[in-house]
Wavefront OBJ file of the C-alpha trace (Angstrom):
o trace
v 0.000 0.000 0.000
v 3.004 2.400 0.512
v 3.411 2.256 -3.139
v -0.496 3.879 -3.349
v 0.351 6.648 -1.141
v 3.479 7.791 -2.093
v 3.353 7.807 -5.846
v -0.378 7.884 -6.770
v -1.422 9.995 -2.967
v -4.399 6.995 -2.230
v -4.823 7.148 1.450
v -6.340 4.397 3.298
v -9.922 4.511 4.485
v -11.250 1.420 5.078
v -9.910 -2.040 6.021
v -7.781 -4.490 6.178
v -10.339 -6.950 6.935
v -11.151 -10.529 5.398
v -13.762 -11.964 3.522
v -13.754 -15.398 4.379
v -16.548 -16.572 1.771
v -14.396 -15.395 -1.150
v -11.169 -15.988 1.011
v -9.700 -12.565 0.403
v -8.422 -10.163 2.200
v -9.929 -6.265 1.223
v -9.124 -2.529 2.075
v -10.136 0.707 0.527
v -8.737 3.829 -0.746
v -9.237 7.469 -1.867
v -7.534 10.237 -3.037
v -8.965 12.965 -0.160
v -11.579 15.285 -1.906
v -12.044 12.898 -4.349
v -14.775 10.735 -4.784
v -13.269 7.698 -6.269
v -12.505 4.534 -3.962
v -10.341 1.951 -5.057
v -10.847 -1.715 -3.643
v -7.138 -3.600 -3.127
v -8.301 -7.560 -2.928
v -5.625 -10.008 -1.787
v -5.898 -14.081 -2.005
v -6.034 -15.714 1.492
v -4.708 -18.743 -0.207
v -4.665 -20.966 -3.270
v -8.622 -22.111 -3.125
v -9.826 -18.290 -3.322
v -11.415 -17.807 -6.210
v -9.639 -14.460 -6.786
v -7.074 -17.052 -8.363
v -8.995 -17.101 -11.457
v -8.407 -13.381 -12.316
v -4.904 -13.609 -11.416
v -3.361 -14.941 -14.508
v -5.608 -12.859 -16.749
v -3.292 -10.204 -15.022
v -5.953 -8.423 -12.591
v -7.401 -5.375 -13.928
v -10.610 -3.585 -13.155
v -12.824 -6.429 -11.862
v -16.113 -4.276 -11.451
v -16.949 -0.373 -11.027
v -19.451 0.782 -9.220
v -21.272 4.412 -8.902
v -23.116 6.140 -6.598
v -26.376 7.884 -7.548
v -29.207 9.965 -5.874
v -31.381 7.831 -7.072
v -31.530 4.284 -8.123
v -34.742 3.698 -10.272
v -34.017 6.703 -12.799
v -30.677 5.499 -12.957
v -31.366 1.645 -14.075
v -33.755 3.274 -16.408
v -31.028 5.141 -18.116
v -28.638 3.007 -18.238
v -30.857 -0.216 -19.335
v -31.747 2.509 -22.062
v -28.164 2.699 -23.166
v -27.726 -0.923 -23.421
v -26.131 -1.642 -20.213
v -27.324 -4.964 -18.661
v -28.915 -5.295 -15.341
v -26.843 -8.118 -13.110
l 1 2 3 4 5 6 7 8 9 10 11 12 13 14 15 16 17 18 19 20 21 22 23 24 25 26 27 28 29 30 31 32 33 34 35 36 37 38 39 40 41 42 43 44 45 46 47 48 49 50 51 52 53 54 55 56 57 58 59 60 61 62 63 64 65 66 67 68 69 70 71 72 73 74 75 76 77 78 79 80 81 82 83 84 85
């Protein structure tokens, strides 16, 4: 996490804690003023199923938003194409 907050300035606001159904271990992250979190994810050991994204070479695994108001929102974006999971 050093590497977050010295070269990128992500400070820590959430976590470390684990997540023994997906056998991870999580924390989050923001910038200050800025809105955007960041979710680090770390394996708890070989049978987490975090393993699976791994060799793909990790990535964005899902993004999420925040919105005033849900409904409107699915509308829109079910409009646009987007599917509903």
């Amino acid at each position: 996490m050093p590497v977050f907050e010295n070269q990128f300035g992500y400070k820590l606001i959430c976590g470390h804690f684990d997540d023994p159904i997906q056998k991870v271990s999580v924390c989050f992250m923001n910038r200050g003023s800025c809105d955007t979190v960041i979710e680090l994810v770390a394996t708890l050991g070989p049978d987490s199923p975090v393993n699976r994204t791994l060799p793909k070479g990790g990535g964005a695994y899902h993004i999420c938003y925040e919105v005033p108001d849900l409904s409107p929102a699915i509308e829109y974006l079910s409009e646009q194409g987007s599917l509903l999971l």
